[in-house]
SEFIZA-3560 file (N, C-alpha, C; in Angstrom, 3 decimals):
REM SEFIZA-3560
<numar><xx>23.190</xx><yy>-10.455</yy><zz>-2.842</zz><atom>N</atom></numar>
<numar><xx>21.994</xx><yy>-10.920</yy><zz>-3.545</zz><atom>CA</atom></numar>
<numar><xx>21.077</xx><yy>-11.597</yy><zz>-2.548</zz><atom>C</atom></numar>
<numar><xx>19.866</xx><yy>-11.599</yy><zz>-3.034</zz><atom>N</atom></numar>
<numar><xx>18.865</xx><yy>-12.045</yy><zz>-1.880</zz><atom>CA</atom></numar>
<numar><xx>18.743</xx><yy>-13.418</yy><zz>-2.081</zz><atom>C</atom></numar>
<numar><xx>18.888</xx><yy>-14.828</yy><zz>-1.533</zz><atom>N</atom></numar>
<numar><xx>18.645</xx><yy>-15.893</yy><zz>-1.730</zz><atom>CA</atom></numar>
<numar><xx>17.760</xx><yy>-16.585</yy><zz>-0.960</zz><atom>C</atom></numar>
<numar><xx>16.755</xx><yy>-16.083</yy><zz>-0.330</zz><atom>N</atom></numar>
<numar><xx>16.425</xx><yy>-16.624</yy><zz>0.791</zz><atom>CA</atom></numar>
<numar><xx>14.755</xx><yy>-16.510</yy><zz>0.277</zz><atom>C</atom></numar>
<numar><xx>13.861</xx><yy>-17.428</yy><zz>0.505</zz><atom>N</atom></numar>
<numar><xx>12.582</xx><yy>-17.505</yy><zz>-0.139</zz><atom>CA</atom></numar>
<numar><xx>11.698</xx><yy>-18.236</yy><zz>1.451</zz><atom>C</atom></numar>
<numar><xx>10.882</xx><yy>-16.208</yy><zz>1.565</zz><atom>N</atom></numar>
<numar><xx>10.092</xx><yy>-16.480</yy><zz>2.617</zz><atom>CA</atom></numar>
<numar><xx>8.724</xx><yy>-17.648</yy><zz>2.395</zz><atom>C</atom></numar>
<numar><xx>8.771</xx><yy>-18.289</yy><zz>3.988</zz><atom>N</atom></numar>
<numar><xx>7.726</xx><yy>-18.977</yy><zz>3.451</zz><atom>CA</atom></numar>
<numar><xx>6.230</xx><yy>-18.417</yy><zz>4.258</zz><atom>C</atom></numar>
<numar><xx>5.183</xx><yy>-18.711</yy><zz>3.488</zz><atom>N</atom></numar>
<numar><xx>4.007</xx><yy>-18.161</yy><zz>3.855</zz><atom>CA</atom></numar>
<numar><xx>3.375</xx><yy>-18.828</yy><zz>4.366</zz><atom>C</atom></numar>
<numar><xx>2.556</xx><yy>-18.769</yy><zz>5.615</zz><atom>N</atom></numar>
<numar><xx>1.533</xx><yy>-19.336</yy><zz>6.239</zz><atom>CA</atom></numar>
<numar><xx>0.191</xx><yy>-18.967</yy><zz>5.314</zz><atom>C</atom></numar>
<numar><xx>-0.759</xx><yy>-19.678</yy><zz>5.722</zz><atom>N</atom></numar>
<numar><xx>-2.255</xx><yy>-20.041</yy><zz>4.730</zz><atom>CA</atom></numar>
<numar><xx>-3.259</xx><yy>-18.469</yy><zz>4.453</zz><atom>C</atom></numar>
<numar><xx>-3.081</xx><yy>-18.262</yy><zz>5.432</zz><atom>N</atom></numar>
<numar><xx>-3.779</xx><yy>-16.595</yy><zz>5.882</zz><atom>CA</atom></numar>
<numar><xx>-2.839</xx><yy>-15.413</yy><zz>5.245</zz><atom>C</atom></numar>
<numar><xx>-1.272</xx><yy>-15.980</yy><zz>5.271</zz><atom>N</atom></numar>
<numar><xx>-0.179</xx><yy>-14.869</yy><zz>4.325</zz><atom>CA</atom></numar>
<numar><xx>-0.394</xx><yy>-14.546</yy><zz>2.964</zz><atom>C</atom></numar>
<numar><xx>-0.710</xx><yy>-15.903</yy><zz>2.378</zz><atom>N</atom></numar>
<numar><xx>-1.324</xx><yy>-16.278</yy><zz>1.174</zz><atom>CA</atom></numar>
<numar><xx>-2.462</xx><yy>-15.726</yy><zz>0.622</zz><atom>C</atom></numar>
<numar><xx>-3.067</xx><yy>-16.108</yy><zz>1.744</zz><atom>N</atom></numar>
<numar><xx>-4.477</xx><yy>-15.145</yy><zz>1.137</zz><atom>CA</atom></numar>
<numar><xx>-4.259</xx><yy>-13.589</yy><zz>1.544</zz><atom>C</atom></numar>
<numar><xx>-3.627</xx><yy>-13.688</yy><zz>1.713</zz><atom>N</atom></numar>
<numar><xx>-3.652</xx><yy>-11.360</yy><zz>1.763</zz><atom>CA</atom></numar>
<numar><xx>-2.908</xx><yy>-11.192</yy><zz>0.558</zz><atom>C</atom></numar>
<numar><xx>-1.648</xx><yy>-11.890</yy><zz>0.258</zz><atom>N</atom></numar>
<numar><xx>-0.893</xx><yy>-11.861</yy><zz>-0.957</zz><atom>CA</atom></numar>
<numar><xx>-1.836</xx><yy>-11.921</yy><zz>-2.304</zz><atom>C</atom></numar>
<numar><xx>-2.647</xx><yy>-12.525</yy><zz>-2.452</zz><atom>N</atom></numar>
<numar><xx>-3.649</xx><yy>-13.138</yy><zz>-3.465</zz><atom>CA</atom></numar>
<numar><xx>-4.457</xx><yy>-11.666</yy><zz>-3.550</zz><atom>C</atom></numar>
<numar><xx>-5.074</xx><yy>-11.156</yy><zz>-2.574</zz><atom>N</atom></numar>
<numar><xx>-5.942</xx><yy>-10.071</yy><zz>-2.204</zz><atom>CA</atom></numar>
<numar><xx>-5.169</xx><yy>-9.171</yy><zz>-2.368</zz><atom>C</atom></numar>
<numar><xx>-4.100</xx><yy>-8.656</yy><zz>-2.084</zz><atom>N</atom></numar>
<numar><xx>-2.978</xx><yy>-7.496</yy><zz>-2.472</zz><atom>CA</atom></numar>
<numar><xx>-2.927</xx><yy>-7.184</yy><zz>-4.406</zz><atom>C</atom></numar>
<numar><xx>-2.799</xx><yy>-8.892</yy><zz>-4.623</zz><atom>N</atom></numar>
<numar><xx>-2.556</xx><yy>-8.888</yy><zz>-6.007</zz><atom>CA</atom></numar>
<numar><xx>-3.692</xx><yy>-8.565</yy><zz>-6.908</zz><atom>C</atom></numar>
<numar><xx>-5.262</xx><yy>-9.086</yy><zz>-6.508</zz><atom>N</atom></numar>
<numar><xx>-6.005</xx><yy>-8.842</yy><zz>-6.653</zz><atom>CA</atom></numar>
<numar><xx>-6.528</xx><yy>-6.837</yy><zz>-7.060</zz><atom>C</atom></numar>
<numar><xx>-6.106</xx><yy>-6.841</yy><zz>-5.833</zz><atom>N</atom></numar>
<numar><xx>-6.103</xx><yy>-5.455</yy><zz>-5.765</zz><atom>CA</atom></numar>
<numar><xx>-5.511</xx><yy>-4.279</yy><zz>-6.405</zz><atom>C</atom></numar>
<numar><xx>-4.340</xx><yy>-4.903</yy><zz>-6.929</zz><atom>N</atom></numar>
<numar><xx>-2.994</xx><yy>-4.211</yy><zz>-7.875</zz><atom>CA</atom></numar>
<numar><xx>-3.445</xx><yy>-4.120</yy><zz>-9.135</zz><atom>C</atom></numar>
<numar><xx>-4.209</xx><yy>-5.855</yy><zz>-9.449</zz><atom>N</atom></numar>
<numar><xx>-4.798</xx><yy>-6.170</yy><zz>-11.121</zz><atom>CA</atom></numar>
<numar><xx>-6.191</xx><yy>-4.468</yy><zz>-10.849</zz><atom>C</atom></numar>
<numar><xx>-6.788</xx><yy>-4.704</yy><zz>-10.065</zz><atom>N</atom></numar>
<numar><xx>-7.409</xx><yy>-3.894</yy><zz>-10.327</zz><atom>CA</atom></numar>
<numar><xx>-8.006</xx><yy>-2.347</yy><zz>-10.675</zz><atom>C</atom></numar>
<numar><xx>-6.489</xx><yy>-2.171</yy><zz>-10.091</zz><atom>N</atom></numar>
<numar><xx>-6.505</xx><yy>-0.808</yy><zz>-10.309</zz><atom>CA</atom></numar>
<numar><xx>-5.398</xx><yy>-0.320</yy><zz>-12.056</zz><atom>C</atom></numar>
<numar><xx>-5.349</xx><yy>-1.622</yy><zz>-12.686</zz><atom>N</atom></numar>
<numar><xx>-5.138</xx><yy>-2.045</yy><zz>-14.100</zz><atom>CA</atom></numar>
<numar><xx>-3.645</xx><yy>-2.549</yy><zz>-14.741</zz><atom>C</atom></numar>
<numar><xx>-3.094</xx><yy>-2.644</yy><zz>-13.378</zz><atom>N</atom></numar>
<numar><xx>-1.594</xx><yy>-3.412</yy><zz>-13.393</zz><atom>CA</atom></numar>
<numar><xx>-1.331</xx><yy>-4.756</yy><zz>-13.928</zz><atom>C</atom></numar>
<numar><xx>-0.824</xx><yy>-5.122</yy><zz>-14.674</zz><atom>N</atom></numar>
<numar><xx>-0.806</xx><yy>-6.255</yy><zz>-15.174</zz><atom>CA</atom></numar>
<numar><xx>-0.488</xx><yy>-7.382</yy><zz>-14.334</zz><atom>C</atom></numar>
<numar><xx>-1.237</xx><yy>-8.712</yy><zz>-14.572</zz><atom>N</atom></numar>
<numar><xx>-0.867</xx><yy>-9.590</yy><zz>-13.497</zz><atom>CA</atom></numar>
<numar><xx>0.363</xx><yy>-9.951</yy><zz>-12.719</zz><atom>C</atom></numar>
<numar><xx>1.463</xx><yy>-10.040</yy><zz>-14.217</zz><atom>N</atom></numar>
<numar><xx>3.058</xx><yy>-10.376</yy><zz>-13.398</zz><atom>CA</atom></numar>
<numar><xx>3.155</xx><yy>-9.137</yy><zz>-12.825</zz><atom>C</atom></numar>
<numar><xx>2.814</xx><yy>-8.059</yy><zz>-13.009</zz><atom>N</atom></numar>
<numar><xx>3.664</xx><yy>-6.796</yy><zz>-12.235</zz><atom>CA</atom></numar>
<numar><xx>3.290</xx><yy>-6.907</yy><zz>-11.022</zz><atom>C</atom></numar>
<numar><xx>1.707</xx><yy>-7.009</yy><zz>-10.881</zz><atom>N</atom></numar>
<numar><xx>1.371</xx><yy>-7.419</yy><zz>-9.657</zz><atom>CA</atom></numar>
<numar><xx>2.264</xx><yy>-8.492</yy><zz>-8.374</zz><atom>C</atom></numar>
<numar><xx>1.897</xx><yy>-9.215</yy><zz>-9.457</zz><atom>N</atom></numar>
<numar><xx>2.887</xx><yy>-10.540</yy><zz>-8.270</zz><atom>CA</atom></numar>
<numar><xx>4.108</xx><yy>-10.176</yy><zz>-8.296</zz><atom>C</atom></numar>
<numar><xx>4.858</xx><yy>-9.457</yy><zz>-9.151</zz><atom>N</atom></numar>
<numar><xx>6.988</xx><yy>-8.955</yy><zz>-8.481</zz><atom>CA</atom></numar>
<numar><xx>6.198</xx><yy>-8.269</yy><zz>-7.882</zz><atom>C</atom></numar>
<numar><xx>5.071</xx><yy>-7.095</yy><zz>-8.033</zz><atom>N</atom></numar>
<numar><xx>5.179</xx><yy>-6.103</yy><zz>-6.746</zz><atom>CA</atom></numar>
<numar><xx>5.209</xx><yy>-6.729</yy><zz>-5.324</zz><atom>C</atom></numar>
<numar><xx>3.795</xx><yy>-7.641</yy><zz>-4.941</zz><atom>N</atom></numar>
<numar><xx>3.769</xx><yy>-8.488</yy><zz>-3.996</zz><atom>CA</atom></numar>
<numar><xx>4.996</xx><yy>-9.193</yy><zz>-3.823</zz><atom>C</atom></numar>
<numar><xx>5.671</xx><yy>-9.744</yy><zz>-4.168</zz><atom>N</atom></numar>
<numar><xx>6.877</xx><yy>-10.560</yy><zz>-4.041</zz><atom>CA</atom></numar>
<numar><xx>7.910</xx><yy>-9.824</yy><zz>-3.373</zz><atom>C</atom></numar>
<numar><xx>8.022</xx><yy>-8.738</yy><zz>-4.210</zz><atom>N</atom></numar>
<numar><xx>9.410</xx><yy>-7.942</yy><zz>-3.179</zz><atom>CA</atom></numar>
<numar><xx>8.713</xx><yy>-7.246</yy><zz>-1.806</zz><atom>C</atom></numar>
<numar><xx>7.603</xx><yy>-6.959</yy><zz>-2.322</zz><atom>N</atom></numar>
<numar><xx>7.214</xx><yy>-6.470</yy><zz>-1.114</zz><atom>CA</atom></numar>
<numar><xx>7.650</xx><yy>-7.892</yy><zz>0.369</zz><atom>C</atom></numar>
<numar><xx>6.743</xx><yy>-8.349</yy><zz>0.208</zz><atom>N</atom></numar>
<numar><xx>6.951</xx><yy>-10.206</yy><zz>0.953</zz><atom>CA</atom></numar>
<numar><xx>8.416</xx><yy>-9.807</yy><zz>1.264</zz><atom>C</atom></numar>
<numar><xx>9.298</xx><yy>-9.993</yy><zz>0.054</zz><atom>N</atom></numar>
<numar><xx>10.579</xx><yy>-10.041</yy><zz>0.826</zz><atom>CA</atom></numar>
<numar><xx>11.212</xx><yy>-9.283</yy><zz>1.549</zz><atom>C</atom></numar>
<numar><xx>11.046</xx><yy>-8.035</yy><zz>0.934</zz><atom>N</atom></numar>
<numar><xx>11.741</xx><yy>-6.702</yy><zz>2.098</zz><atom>CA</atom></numar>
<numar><xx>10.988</xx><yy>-7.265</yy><zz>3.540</zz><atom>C</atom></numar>
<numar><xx>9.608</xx><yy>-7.166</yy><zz>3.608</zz><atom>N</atom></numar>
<numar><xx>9.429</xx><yy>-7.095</yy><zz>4.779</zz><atom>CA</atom></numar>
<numar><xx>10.325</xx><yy>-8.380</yy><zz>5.646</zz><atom>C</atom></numar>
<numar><xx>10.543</xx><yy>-9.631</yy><zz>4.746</zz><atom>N</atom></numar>
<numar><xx>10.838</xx><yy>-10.910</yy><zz>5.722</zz><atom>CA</atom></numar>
<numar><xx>12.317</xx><yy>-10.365</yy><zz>6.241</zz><atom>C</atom></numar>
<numar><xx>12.967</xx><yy>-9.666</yy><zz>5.044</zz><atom>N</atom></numar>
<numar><xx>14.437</xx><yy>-9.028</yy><zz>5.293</zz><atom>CA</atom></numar>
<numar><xx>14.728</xx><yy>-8.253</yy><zz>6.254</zz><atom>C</atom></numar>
<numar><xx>13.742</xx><yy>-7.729</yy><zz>6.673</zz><atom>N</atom></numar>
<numar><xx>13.491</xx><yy>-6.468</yy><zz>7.839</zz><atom>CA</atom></numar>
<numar><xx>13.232</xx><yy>-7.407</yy><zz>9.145</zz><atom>C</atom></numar>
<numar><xx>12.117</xx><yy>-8.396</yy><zz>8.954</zz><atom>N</atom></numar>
<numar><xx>11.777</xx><yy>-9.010</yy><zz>9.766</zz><atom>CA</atom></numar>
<numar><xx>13.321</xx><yy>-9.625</yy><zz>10.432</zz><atom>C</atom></numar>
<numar><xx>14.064</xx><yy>-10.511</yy><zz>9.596</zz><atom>N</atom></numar>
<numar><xx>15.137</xx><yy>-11.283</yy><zz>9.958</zz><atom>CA</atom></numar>
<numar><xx>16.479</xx><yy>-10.179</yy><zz>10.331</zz><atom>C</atom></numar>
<numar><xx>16.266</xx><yy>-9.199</yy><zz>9.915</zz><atom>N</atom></numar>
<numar><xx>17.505</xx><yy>-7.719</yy><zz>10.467</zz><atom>CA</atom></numar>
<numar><xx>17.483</xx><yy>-7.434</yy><zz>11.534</zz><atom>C</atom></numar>
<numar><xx>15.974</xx><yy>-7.608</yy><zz>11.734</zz><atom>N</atom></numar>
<numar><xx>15.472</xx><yy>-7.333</yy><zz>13.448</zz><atom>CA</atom></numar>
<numar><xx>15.643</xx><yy>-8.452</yy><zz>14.272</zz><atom>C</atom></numar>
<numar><xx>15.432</xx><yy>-9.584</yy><zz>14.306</zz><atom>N</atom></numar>
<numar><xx>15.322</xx><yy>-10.984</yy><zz>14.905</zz><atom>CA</atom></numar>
<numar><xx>17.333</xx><yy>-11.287</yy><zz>14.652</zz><atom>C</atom></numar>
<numar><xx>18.113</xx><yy>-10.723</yy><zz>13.979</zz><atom>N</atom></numar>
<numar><xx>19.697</xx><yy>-11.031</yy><zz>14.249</zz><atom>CA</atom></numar>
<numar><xx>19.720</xx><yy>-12.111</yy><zz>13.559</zz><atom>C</atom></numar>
<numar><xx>18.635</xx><yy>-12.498</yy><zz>12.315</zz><atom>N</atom></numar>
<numar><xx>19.235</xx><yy>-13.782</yy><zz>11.695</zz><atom>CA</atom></numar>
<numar><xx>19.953</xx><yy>-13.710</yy><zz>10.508</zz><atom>C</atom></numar>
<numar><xx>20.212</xx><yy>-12.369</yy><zz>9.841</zz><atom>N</atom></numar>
<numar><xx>20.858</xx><yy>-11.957</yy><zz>8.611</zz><atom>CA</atom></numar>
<numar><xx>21.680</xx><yy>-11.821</yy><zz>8.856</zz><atom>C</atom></numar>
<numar><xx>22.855</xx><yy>-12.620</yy><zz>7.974</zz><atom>N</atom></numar>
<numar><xx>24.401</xx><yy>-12.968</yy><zz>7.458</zz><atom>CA</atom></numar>
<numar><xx>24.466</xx><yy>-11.696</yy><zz>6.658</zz><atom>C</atom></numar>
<numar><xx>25.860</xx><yy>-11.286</yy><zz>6.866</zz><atom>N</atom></numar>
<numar><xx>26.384</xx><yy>-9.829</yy><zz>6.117</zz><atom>CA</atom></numar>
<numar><xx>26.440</xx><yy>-10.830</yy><zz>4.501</zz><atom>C</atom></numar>
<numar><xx>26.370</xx><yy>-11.873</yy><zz>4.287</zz><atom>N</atom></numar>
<numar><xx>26.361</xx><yy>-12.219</yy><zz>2.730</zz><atom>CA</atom></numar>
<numar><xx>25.398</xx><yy>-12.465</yy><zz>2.134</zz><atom>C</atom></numar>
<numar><xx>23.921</xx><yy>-12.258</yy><zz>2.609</zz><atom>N</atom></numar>
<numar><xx>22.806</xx><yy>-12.061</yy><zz>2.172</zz><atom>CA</atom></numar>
<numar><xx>22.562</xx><yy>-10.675</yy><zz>1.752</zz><atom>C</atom></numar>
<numar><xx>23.080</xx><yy>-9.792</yy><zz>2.204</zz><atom>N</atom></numar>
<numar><xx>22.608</xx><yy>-8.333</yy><zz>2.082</zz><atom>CA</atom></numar>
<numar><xx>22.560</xx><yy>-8.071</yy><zz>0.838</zz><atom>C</atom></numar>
<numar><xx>21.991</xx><yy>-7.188</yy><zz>0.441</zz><atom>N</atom></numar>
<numar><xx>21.966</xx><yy>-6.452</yy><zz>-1.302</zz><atom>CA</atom></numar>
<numar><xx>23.004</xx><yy>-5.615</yy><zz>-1.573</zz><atom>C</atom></numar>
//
């Protein structure tokens, strides 16, 4: 299970906001928007930390 909650710098935030923005607009409902953004966020931090050797085999999915 994933337990780990990336954190965002100020500029991360605002692309996240603008992503979501962008999702509502093409007529996605707001929460869907934000899980979409959200997992997205996380896979990438998961990838990020797979690559960098900081992921524990008991984080994995």
């Amino acid at each position: 299970m994933y337990n780990h909650t990336p954190t965002l710098t100020h500029s991360e935030q605002q692309i996240a906001a603008e992503r979501i923005h962008d999702l509502m607009a093409t007529g996605i409902s707001s929460g869907e928007a934000i899980m979409i953004v959200a997992h997205e966020i996380r896979e990438a931090d998961m990838k990020r930390r797979q690559d960098a050797g900081e992921f524990s085999a008991d984080e994995e999915e």
